[in-house]
N, C-alpha and C positions, 0 to 999 in steps of 0.2 A: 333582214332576218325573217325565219319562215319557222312556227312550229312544224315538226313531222308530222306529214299525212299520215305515218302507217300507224300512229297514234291518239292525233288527232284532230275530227272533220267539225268544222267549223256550225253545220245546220245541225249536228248530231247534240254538239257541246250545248248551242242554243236551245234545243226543245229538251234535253233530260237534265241539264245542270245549270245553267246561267238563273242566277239569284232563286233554285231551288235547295240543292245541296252542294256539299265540297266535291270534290273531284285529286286526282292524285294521277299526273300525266308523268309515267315514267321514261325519260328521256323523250321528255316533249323537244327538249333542243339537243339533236344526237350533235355530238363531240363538241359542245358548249366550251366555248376562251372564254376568260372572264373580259370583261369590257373594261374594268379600272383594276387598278393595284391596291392593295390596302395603302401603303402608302401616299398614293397621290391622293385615296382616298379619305385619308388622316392630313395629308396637308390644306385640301380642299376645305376638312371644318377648323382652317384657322385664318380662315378668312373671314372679314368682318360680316361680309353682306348674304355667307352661306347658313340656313338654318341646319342647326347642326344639335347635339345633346348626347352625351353619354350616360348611360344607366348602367347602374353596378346593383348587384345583390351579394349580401352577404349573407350566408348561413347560421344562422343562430346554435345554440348548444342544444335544443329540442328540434331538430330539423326544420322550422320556419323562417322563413326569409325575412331579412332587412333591405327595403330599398332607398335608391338613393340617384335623383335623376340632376346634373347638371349640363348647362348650356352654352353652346359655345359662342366666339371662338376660340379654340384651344389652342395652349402655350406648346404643350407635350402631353406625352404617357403616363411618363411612369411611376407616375403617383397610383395609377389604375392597377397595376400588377399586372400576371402573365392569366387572370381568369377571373372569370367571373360579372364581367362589362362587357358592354356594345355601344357602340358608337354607330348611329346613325344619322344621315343628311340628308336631307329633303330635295327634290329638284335636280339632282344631279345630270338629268337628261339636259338643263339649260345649261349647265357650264361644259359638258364634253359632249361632243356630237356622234362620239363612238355609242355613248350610254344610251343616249337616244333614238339611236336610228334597231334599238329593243321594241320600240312601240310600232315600229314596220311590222310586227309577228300578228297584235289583235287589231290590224286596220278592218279587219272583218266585223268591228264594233261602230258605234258610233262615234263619231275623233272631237265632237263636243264634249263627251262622256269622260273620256281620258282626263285626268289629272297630272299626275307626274310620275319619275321612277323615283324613289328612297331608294340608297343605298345602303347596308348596313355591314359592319363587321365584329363578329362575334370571338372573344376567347374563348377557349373553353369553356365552358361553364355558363357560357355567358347566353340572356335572353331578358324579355323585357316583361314578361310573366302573363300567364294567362289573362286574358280580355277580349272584348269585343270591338270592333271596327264598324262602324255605323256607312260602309261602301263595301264595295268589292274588290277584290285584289286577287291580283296573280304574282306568286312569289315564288321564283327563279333561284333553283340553286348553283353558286357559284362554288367556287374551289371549297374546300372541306367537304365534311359533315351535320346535317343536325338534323334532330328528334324532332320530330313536327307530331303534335295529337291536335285533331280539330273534331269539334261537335255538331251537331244537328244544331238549325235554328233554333233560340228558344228564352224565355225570360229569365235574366239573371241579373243580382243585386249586385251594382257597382259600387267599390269603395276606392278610397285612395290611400295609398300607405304613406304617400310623401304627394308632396307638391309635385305637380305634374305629370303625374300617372296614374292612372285609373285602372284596376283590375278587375276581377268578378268574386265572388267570395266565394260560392259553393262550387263543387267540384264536378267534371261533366264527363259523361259518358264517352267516349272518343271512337268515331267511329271510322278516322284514320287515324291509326297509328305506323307512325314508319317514317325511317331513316332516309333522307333525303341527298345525293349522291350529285353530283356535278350533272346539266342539263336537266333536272327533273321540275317539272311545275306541279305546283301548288296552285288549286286555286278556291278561297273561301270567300263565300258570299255575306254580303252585312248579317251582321246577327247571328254569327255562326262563334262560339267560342275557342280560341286558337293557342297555343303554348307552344312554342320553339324553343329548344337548347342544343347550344354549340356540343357536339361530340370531339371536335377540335376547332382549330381557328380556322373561321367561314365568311365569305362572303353573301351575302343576299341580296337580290334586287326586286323590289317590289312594286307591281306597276299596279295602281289605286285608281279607281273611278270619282268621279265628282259625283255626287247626291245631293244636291241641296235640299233641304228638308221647306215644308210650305213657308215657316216663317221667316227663314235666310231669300226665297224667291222672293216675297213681300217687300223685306226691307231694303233689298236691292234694287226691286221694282219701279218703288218709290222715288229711290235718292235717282235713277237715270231717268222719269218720267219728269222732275223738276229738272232736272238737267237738259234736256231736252227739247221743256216747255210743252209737254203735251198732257193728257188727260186732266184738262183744265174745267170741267165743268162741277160747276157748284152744290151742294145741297139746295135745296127750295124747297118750301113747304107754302107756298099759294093758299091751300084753302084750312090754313089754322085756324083754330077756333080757340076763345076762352076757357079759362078750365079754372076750376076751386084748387087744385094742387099743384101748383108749379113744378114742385118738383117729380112728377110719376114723370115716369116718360112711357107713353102711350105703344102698342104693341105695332100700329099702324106707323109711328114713328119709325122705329126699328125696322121694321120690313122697306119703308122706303131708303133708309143708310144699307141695307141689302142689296135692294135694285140698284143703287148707284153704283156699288162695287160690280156686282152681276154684270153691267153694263160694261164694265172698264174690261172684267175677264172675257168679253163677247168682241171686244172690239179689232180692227184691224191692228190698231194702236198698240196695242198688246203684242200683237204677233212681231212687230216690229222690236219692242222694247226685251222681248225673251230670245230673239234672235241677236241682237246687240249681246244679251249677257251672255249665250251662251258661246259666242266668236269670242271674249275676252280674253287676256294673256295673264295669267299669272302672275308677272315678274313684268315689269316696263322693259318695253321694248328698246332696244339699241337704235337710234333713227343715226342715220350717217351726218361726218363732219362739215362735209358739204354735199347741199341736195343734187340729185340726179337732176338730168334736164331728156325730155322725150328726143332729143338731137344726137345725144350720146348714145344713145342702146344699142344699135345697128354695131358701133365700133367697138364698145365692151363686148359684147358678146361675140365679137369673131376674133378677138383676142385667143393667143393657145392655151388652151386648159380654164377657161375662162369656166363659173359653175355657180349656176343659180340656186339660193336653199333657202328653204322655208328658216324660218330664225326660231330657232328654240323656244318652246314654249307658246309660237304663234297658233292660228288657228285662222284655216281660211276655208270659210264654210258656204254652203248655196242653198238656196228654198225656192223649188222650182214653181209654185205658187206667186212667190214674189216675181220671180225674175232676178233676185237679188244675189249679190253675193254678201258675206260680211269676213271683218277680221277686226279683232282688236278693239270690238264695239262699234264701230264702224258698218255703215250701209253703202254697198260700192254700184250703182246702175251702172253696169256694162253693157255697153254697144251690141248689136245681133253680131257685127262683125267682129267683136274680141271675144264672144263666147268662147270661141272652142280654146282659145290662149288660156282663158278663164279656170276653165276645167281642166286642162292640162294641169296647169300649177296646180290644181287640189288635188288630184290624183296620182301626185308624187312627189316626195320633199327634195328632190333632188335632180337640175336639171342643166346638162351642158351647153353650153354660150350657141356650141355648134347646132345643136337639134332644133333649140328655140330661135335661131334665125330662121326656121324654115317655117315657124308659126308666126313670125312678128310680119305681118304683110302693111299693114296700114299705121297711121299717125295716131288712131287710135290703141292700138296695140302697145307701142314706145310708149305715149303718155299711161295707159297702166300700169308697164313697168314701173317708169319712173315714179308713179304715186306710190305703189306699193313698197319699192324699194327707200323712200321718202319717211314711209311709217314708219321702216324697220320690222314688217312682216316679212320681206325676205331682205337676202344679204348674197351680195353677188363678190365670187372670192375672182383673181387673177394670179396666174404664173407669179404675180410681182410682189404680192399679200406675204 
């Protein structure tokens, strides 16, 4: 899938809008099909392992909202009524590969940066109220209607009306306003304050960036650095001295618990450990029932219809500095000779048995495969699947 050029150019979007202001791409996807059905999309959050939550609001007798957010997975409806609720799901790009192959549209970004799509489906009436999103999102409209007003970046007081929802209290300026029509994208940058409601029942897909903020890189940092076994070096303080107050801790103290860290953010060590997090998969990966062998490849792949694909939710990334590639937290040294197989695979989630024979020339090549296909980074389907 491909936003429209006559709409919108990817270096233009970059220099005047990406994490400055919203943007309002009218049939950014001209004669946009919805990807799921409400349906499969309501039976998908009644599944255990799907994040799932429906939010209803009710209107009060002085026009103020009541909200009310529960999580799934859901039995049925219709206890919700015919308005006024949204049911949203998380992830939906891992469980159908239609929903996913939406994220083909912003490959013009970084594919570490990508998160997932939400799917949402709204009654009339239905939205999850004014707030802000601390990442960036592109939000896709599917079949119906809805009201979209979005603000300028800016500070606003967060409160919660209920458990699990956060809104903004004060009321903001909208500097889109407008009615959002089948293919049209939305796209609002963190910190921009946003309000959608259903004009009737809608689908929405909203594809979300990752942001980790300094303390989430930290804490992650850490747990894969002892994982690892690396950034092992100690405090010392060699040339202490006596002192009348044990308890001060001295400024000279302090600046060298700085350089120790300093050192760690300086290091190759690092470079490594930020590349692990950011190949990671959201969801475990599916590894197969029984492992590949580098023997097999050659005959799988010249199977009819035989089709190699990235596995939902994976991520298989390169840092030409390193030489590396990664996925899944994982560091993979590739041969000079499987490079170019290498990059193939990143440069497309989607690849027939027949084309990659013609890249699989060495025992290096097969035994790639098969590791990767091993991890359940990708997933090789057959005529017989």
């Amino acid at each position: 899938m491909k936003l429209d050029s006559k709409v919108f150019q990817p270096d233009e979007f970059l220099a005047q809008y990406w994490q400055r202001r919203p943007c309002l791409l009218r049939g950014g996807f001209a004669q946009f099909e919805d990807l799921i059905e409400p349906e499969i999309l309501a039976g998908l959050a009644m599944e255990e392992d799907a994040d799932s939550r429906v939010v209803r609001r009710a209107v009060n007798a002085d026009n103020s909202s009541s909200w009310q957010v529960e999580h799934g997975p859901f039995s049925d409806y219709e206890a919700f009524g015919d308005s006024h609720w949204t049911l949203l799901v998380q992830s939906v790009n891992e469980w159908l590969p239609a929903v996913g192959q939406l994220l083909t549209a912003f490959d013009f970004l970084p594919q570490w940066r990508i998160d997932d799509v939400m799917v949402s489906f709204s009654c009339a009436e239905g939205g999850v109220g004014p707030h802000l999103d601390q990442y960036d999102v592109f939000i896709i409209q599917g079949a119906g209607r809805r009201r979209w007003q979005v603000g300028e970046r800016q500070n606003m007081t967060n409160y919660q009306p209920c458990a699990d929802l956060t809104l903004v209290k004060e009321p903001f300026t909208a500097v889109i306003d407008a009615e959002l029509e089948p293919g049209d994208v939305l796209y609002i940058p963190a910190g921009c304050p946003h309000d959608g409601i259903a004009l009737e029942p809608s689908l929405n897909y909203s594809v979300g960036f990752r942001a980790p903020s300094q303390a989430e890189w930290l804490q992650q940092l850490g747990d894969l650095a002892l994982q690892q076994d690396v950034l092992n070096q100690r405090y010392q303080d060699p040339d202490l001295r006596s002192r009348k107050s044990s308890y001060q801790v001295s400024d000279n103290e302090l600046q060298q618990c700085k350089a120790l860290l300093m050192q760690t953010l300086e290091s190759g060590q690092l470079d490594d450990l930020l590349l692990r997090l950011m190949s990671q998969s959201k969801r475990t990966l599916v590894e197969p029932d029984l492992p590949y062998t580098a023997q097999q490849i050659d005959d799988l792949l010249a199977q009819p219809q035989a089709l190699l694909v990235r596995s939902a939710g994976a991520r298989w990334l390169y840092h030409q500095p390193q030489q590396a590639f990664y996925g899944n937290g994982e560091r993979y040294l590739v041969s000079p000779q499987s490079q170019p197989l290498a990059h193939k695979l990143a440069q497309q989630t989607e690849h027939p048995g027949a084309d990659l024979l013609t890249q699989v020339n060495t025992g290096n090549d097969r035994e790639l495969l098969a590791e990767l296909l091993n991890q359940g980074l990708f997933q090789l389907f057959l005529d017989t699947d």
